[in-house]
DOTOR-381529 format. One record per residue (C-alpha): residue number from 1; residue in one letter; x, y, z. Coordinates in Angstrom, 3 decimals, decimal comma. Example, Ala and Ser with C-alpha at 12.3 -4.5 7.8 and 13.67 -1.06 7.14 Angstrom:
REM DOTOR-381529
<r num="1" residuo="A" xx="12,300" yy="-4,500" zz="7,800"/>
<r num="2" residuo="S" xx="13,670" yy="-1,060" zz="7,140"/>
REM end
This chain:
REM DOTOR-381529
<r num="1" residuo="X" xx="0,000" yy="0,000" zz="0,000"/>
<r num="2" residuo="X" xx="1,429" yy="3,336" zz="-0,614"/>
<r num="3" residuo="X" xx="0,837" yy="4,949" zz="2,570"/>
<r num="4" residuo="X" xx="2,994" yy="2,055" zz="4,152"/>
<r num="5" residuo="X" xx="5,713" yy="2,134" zz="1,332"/>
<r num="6" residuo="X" xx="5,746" yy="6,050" zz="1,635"/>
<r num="7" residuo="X" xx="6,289" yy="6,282" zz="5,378"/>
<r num="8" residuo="X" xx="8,978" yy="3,448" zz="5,163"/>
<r num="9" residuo="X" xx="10,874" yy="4,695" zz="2,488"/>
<r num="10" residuo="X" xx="10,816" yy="8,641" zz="3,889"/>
<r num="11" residuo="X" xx="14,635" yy="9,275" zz="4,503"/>
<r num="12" residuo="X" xx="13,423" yy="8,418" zz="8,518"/>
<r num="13" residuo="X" xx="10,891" yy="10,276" zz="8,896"/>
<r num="14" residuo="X" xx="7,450" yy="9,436" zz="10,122"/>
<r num="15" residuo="X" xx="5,924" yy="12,511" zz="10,127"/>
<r num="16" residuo="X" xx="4,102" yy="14,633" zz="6,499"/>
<r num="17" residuo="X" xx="6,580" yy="17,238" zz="7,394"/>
<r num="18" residuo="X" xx="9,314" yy="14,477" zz="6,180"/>
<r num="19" residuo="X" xx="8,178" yy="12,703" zz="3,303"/>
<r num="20" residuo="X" xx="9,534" yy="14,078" zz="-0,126"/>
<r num="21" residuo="X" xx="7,399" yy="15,483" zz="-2,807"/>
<r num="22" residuo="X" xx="7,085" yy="11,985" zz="-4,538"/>
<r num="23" residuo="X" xx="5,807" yy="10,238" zz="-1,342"/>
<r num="24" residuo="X" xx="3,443" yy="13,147" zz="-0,725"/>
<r num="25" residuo="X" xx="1,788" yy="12,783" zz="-4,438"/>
<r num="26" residuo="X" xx="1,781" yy="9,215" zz="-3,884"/>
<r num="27" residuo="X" xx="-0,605" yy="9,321" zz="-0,697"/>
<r num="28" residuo="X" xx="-2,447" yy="11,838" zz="-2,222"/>
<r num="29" residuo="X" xx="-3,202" yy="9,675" zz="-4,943"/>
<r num="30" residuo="X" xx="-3,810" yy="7,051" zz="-2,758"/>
<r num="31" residuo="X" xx="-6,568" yy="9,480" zz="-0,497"/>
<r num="32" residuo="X" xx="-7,851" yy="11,087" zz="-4,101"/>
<r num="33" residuo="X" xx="-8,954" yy="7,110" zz="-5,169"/>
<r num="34" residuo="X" xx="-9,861" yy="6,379" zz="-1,934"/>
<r num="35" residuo="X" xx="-12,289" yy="9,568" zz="-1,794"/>
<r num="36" residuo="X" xx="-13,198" yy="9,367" zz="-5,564"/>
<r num="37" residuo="X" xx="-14,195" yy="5,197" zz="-4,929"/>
<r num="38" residuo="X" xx="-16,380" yy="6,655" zz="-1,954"/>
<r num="39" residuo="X" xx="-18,266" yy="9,396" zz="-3,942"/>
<r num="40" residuo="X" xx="-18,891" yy="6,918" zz="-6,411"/>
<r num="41" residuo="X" xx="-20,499" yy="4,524" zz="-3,805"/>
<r num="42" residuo="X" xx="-22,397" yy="7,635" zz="-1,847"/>
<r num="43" residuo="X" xx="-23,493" yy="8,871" zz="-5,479"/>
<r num="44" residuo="X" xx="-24,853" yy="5,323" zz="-6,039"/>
<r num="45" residuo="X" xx="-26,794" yy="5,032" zz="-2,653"/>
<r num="46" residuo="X" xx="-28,094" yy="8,663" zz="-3,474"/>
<r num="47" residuo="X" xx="-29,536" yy="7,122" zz="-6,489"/>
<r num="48" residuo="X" xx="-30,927" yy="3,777" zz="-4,728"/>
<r num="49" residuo="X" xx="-32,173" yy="5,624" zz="-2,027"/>
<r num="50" residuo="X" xx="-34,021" yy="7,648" zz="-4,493"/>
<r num="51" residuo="X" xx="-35,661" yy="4,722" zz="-6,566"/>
<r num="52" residuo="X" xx="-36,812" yy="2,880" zz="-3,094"/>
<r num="53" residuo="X" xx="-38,737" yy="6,121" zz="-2,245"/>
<r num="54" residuo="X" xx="-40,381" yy="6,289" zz="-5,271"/>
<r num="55" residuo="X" xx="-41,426" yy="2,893" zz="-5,297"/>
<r num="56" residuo="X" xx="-42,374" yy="3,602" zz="-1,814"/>
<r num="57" residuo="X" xx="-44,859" yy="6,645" zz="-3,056"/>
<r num="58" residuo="X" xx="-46,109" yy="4,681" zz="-5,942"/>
<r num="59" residuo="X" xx="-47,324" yy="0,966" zz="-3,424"/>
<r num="60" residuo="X" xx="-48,211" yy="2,369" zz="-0,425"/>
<r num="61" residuo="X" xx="-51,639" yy="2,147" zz="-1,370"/>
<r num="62" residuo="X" xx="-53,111" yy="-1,548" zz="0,604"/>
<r num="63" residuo="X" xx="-49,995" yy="-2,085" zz="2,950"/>
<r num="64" residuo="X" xx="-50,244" yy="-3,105" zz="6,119"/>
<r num="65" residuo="X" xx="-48,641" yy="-3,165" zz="8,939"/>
<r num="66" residuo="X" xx="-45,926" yy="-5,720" zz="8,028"/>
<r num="67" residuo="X" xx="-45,296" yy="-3,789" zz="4,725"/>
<r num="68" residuo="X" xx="-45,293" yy="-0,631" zz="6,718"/>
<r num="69" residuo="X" xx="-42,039" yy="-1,826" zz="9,064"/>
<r num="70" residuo="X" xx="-40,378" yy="-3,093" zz="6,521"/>
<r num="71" residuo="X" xx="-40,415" yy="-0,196" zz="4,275"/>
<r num="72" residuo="X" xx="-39,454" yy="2,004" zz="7,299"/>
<r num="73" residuo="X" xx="-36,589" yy="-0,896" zz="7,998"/>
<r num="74" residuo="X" xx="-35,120" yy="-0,241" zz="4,429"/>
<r num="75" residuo="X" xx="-35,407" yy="3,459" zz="4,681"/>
<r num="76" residuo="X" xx="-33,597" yy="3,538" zz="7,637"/>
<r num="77" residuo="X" xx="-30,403" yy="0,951" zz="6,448"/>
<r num="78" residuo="X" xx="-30,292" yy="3,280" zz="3,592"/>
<r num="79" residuo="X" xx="-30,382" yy="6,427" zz="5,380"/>
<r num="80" residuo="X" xx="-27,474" yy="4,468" zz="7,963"/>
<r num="81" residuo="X" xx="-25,626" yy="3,471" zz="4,505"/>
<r num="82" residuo="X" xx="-25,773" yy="6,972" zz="3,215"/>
<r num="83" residuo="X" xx="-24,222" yy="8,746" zz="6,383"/>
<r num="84" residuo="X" xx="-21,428" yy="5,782" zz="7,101"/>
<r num="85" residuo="X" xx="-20,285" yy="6,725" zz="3,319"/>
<r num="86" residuo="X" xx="-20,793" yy="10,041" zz="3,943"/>
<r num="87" residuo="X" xx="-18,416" yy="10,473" zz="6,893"/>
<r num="88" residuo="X" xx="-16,530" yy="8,097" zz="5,136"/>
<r num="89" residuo="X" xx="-15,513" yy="10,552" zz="2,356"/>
<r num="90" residuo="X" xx="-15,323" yy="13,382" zz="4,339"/>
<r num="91" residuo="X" xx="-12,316" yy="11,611" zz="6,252"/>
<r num="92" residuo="X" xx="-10,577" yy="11,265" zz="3,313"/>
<r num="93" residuo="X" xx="-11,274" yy="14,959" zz="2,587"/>
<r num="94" residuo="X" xx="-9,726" yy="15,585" zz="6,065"/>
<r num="95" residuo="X" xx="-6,682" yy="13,396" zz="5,419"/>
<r num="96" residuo="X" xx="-6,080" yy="14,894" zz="2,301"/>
<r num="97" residuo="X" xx="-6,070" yy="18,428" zz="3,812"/>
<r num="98" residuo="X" xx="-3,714" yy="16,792" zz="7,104"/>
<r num="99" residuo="X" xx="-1,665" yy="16,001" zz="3,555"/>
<r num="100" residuo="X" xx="-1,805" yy="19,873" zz="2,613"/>
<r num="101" residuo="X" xx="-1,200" yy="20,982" zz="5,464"/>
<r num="102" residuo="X" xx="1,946" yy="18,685" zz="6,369"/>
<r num="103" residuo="X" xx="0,319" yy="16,968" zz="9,271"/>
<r num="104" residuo="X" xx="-0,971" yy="13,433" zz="7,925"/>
<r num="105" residuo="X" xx="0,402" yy="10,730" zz="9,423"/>
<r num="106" residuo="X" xx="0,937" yy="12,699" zz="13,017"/>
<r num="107" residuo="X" xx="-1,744" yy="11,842" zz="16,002"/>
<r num="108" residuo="X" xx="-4,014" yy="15,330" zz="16,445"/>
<r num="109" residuo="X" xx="-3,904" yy="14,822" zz="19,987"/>
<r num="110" residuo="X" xx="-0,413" yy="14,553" zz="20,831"/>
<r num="111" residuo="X" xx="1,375" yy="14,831" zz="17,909"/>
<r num="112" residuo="X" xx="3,454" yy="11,693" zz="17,695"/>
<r num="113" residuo="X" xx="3,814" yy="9,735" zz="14,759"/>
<r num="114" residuo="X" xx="0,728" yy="7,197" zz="14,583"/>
<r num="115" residuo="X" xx="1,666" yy="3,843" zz="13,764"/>
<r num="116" residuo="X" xx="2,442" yy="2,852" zz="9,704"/>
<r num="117" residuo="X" xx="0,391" yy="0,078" zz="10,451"/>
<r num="118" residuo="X" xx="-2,296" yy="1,817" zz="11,554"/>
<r num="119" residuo="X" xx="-2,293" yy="4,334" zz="8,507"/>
<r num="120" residuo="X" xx="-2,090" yy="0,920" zz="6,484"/>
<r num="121" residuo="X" xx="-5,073" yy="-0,314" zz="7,462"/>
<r num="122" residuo="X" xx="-7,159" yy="3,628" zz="7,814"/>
<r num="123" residuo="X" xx="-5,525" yy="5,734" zz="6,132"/>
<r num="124" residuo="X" xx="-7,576" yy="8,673" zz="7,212"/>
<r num="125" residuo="X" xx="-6,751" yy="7,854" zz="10,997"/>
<r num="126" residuo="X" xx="-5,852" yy="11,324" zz="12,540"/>
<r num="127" residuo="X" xx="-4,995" yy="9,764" zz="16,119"/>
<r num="128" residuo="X" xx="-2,845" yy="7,284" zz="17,597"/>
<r num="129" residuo="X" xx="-4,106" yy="4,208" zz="19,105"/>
<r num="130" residuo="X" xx="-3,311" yy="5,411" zz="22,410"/>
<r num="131" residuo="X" xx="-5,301" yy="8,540" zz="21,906"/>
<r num="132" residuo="X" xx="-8,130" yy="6,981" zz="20,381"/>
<r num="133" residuo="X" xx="-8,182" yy="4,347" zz="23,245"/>
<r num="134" residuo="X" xx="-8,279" yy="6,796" zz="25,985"/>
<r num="135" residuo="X" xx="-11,049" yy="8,811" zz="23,841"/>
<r num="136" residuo="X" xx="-12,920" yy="5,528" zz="23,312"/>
<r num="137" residuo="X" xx="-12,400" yy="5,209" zz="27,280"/>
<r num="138" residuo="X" xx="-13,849" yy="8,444" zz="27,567"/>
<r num="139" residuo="X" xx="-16,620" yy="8,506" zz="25,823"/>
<r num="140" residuo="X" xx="-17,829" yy="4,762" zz="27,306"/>
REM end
């Protein structure tokens, strides 16, 4: 994966601030198809989510309960589906502007560098697993 081969090839550095101009278009190519893939798939929900209401208008004539639920069941997956994908693509917004702004690839909370194999898997992570542990902790 590029974000992994970029932060391992940087001359030692872990940090945006380090990587060279080629490793910097490289993950932003690499956030670019991960955000374009995701507008593609949030575009395509739009669409689907579109179609089932119409079809929804157009039968609801004669349903009952039974038909009622599960019509409100599939509305709400596809309202879930469209706001996952939505917050999906605005992290990758976000972690191309960390990119811009030469802080990708450093936790937001204390600055140190998170984890290549944590970038590797999310790539728009903006915390370390430390920090997003004791948020998780938090929060619960």
């Amino acid at each position: 994966m590029l974000v992994n081969s970029a932060v391992i090839t940087g001359k030692g550095a872990d940090t945006a601030k380090g990587r060279s101009p080629q490793e910097v278009s490289q993950i932003r190519e690499l956030l670019k198809a991960r955000y374009d893939d995701l507008n593609a798939e949030y575009e395509e929900a739009v669409a689907e989510n579109q179609r089932l209401r119409l079809v929804e208008i157009g039968d609801a004539a004669g349903d009952d309960q039974a038909d009622s639920g599960s019509k409100t069941a599939e509305r709400d997956a596809a309202t879930s589906l469209l706001r996952t994908l939505l917050d999906r693509r605005t992290q990758a917004e976000i972690a191309m502007q960390r990119l811009d702004e030469g802080t990708y690839g450093n936790c937001e909370s204390c600055h140190n560098p998170i984890p290549v194999e944590r970038l590797e898997v999310f790539p728009s992570a903006t915390t370390c697993v430390h920090c997003k542990a004791n948020r998780e902790r938090r929060a619960g």
